[in-house]
C-alpha positions as CSV (number, residue, x, y, z in Angstrom):
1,X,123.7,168.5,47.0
2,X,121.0,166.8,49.4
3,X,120.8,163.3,49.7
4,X,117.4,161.3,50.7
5,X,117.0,157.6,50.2
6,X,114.9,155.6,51.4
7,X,114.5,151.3,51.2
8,X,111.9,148.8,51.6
9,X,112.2,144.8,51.6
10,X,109.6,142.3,50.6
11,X,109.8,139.0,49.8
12,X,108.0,139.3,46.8
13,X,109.2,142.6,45.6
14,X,112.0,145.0,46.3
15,X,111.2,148.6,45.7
16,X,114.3,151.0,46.9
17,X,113.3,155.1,45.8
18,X,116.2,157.0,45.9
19,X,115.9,161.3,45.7
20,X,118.9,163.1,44.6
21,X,117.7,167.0,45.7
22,X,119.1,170.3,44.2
23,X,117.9,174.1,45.2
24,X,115.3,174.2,42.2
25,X,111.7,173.8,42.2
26,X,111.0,171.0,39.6
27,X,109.9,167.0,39.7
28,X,110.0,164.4,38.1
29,X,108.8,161.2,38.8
30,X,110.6,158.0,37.6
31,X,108.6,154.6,37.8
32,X,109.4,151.2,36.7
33,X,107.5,147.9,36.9
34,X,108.2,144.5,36.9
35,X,106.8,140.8,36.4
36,X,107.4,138.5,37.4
37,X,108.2,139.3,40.9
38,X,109.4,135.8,42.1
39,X,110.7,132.6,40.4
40,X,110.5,129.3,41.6
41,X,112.7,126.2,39.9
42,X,113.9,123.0,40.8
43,X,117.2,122.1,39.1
44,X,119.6,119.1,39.3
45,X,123.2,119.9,38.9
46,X,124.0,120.9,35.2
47,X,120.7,121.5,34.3
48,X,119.6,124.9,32.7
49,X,116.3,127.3,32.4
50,X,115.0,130.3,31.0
51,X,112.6,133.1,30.7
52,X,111.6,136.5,30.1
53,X,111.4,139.7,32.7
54,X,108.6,142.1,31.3
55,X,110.2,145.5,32.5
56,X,107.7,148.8,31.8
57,X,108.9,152.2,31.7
58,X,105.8,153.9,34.0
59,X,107.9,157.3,34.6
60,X,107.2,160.7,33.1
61,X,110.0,160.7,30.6
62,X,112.8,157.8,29.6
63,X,114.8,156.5,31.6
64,X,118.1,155.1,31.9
65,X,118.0,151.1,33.6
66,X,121.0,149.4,35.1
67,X,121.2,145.9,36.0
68,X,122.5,144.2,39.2
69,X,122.6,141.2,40.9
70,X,122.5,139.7,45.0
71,X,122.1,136.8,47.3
72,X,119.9,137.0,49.7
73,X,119.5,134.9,52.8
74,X,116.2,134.4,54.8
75,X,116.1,136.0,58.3
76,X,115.8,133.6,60.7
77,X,112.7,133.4,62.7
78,X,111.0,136.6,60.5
79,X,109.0,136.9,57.4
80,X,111.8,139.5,56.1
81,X,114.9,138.8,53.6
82,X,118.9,140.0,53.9
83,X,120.5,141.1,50.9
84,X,124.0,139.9,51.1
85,X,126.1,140.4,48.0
86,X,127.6,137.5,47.5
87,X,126.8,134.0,50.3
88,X,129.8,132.5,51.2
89,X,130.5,129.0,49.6
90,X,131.8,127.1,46.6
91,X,128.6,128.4,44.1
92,X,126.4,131.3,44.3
93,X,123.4,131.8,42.5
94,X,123.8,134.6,41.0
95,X,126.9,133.1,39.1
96,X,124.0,130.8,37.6
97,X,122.4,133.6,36.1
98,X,122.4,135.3,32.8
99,X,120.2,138.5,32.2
100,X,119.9,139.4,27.7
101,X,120.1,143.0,26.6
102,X,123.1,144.2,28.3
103,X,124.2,145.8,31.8
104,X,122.7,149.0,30.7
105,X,119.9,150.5,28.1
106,X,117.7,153.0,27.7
107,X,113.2,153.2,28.1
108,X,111.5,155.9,26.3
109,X,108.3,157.3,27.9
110,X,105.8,154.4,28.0
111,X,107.9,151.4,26.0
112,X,107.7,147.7,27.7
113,X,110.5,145.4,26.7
114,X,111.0,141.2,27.3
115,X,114.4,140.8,28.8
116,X,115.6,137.0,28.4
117,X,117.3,135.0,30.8
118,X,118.7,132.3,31.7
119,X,119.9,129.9,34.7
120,X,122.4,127.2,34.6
121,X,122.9,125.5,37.5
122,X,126.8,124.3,37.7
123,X,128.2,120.3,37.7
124,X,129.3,121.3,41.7
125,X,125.8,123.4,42.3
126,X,125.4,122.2,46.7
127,X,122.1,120.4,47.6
128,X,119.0,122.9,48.6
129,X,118.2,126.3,48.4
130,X,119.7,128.6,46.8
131,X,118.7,132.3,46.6
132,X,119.4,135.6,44.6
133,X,117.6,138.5,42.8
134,X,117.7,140.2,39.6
135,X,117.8,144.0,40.2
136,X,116.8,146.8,37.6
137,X,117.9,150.6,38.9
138,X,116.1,153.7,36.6
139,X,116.8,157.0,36.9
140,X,116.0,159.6,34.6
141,X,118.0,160.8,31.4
142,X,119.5,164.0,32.4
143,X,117.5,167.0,30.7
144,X,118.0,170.8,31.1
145,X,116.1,172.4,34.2
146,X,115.3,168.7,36.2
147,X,116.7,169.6,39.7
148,X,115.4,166.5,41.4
149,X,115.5,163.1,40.0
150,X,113.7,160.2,41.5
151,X,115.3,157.1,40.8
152,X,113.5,153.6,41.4
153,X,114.8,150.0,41.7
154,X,113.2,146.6,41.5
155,X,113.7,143.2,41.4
156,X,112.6,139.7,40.7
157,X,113.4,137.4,43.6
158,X,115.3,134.0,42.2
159,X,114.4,130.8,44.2
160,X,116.0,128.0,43.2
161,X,116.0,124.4,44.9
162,X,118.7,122.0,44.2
163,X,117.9,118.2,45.2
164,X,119.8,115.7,47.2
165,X,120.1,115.8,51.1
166,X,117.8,118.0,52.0
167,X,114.2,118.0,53.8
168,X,110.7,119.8,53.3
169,X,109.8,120.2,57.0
170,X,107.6,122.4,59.3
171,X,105.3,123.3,62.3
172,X,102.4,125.4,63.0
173,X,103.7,127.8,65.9
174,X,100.1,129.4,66.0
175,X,96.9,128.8,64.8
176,X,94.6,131.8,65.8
177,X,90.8,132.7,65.4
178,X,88.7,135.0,67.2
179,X,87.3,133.7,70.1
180,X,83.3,135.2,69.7
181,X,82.2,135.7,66.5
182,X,78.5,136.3,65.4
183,X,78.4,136.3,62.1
184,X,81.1,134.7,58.9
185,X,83.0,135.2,57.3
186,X,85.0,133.6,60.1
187,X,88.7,134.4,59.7
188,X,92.3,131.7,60.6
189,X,95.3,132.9,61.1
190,X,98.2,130.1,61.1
191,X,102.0,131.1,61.8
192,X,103.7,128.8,59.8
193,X,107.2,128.3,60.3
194,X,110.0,126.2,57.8
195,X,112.3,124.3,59.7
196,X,113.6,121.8,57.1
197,X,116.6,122.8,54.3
198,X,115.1,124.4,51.2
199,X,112.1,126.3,49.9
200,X,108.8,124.9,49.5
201,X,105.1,125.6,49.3
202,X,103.2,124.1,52.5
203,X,99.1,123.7,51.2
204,X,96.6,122.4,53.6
205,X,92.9,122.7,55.0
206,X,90.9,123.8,58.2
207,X,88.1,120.9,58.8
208,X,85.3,122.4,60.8
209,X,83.5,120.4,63.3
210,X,80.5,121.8,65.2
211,X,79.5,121.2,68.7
212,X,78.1,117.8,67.9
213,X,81.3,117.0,66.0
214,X,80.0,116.6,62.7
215,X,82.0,118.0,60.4
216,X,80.6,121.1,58.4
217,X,83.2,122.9,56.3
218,X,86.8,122.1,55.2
219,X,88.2,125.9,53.8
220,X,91.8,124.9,52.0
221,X,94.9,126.4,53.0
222,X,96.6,128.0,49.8
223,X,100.5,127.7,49.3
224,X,102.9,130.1,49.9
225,X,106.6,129.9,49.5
226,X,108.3,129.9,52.6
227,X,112.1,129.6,53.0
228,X,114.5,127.9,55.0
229,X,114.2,129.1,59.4
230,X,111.5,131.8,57.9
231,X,108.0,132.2,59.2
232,X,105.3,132.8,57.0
233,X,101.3,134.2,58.1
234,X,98.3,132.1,56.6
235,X,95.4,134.1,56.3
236,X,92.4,132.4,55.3
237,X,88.7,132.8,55.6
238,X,85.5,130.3,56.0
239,X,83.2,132.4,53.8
240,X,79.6,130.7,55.6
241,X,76.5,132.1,55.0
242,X,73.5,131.7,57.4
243,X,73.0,131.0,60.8
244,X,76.0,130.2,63.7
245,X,75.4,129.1,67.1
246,X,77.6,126.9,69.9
247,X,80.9,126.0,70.0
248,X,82.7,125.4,67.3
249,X,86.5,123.4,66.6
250,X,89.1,124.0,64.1
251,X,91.6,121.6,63.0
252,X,94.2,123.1,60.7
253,X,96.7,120.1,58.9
254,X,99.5,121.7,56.8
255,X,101.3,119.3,54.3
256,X,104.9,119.9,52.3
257,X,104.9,120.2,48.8
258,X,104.7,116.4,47.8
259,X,101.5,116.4,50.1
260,X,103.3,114.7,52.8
261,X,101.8,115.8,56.5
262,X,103.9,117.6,58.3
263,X,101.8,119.1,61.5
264,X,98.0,119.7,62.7
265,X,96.9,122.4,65.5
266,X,93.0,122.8,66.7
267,X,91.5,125.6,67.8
268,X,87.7,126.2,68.9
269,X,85.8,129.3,69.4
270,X,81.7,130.1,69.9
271,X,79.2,131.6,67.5
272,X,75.8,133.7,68.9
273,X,74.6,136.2,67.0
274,X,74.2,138.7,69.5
275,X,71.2,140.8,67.3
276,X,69.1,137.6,67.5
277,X,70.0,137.3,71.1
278,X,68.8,141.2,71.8
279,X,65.7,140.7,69.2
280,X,64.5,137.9,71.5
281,X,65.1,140.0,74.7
282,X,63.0,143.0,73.4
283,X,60.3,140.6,72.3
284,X,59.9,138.7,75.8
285,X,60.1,142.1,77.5
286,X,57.3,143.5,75.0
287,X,54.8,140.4,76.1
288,X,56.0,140.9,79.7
289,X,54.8,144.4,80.0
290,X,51.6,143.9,77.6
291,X,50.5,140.8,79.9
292,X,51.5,142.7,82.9
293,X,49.8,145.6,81.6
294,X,46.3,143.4,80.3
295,X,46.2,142.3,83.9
296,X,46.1,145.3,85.5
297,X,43.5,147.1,83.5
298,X,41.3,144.5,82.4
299,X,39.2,142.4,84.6
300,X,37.0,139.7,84.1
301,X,34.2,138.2,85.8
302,X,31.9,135.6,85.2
303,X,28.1,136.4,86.2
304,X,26.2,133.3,87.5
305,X,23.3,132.6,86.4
């Protein structure tokens, strides 16, 4: 027997496809979905939560689901996640979590189901972040003739933030935008790295001044959760309509999560739409050439009388 696996990481959703092959010639295709893909809680020590984890069986047949459970840890310096297992420590987070409906059950063809669960955070839970996910594994039930089996795993991401000594902090590290533009929309890039102690959502806006320094448009930065020594891309867009000319400057302000500021970066770039530019060109080399041409051909004189 053949082995192929293959794995992918996102913060927002894990999807690992694993292929188990045999010499025969048939498929099937094994699918399973997930929401939410990321939780988000606050909790002081002894406190407790729960919720529900819509699963849907999207495969071609039922399936049989297996659940896990891991730490992760932010990579430093990246957008990217390490699973770990276990994080070293007195508590871990995914001792915190309980998951309803048992380590393993069954998905016909089609069916949805609302798994509970629930998170207690422990008396001796440490101050900040704490980070694990919930992971659901389905392969297919074994049926007569199926010689490869596709099996799929996802997960929902488990961010939890415990309070006392620890700090919502960050910088800008880059605050891009192209240089020329000639029409909107007019796009920002800002590399936003978390240098503080636990996960938070850094919102924000882009104030644009134009070449006269009067200020024009003010495009908000939408949260994202970033964690701990991870850097995180904003992407946002000034959608303007109409006419841009001259130099224009950028001042991008990012605040934490209890709208404290935290760092600003500027950036300027010009506007000139260069068809206008051109259209103006052809028009001042049309008169040119008529004028030159009228005074070439046509002569006039005056008879006195």
């Amino acid at each position: 027997m053949q082995t192929k696996s293959r794995g992918r990481q996102v913060v927002a959703l894990l999807a690992v496809f694993c292929a188990f092959l045999t010499p025969a010639a048939t498929f099937a295709a094994t699918g399973l979905s997930i929401q939410p893909v990321k939780i988000s809680e606050t909790m002081n020590p002894g406190e407790s939560t729960n919720g529900t984890i819509l699963l849907t069986n999207a495969s071609d047949g039922p399936i049989d689901v297996e659940v896990s459970m891991q730490d992760f840890m932010p990579v430093s310096g990246a957008e990217s996640i390490q699973f770990v297992g276990r994080t070293p420590g007195v508590t871990s987070v995914i001792d915190w979590i309980t998951v309803g409906g048992g380590k393993k059950f069954s998905f016909e063809k089609g069916e949805s189901r609302e798994i509970p669960y629930t998170i207690v955070a422990p008396a001796s839970a440490e101050p900040g972040g704490h980070f694990g996910v919930v992971l659901f594994k389905a392969t297919p039930k074994d049926s007569e003739g199926a010689s490869i089996k596709v099996g799929t795993q996802v997960g929902m991401l488990v961010l939890v933030a415990i309070p006392g000594n620890h700090l919502q902090k960050g910088e800008i590290l880059d605050f891009t935008v192209p240089k020329f533009i000639q029409t909107g929309p007019v796009p920002f890039s800002i590399k936003f790295q978390n240098t503080g102690t636990v996960h938070f959502e850094p919102k924000g806006s882009i104030v644009i001044s134009n070449m006269f320094g009067r200020k024009i448009a003010d495009v908000p930065v939408e949260g994202q959760i970033v964690l701990p020594t991870s850097i995180k891309t904003l992407n946002e867009d000034w959608n303007v309509s109409g006419l841009l000319l001259g130099r224009y400057t950028a001042a991008a302000t990012i605040s934490d999560g209890e709208g404290n500021i935290l760092t600003t970066q500027s950036v300027s770039f010009w506007a000139f739409p260069i068809w206008y530019g051109v259209s103006f060109f052809v028009i001042l080399t049309v008169l040119f050439l008529v004028f030159r041409f009228i005074k070439r051909r046509v002569r006039i004189s005056i008879v006195a009388k």
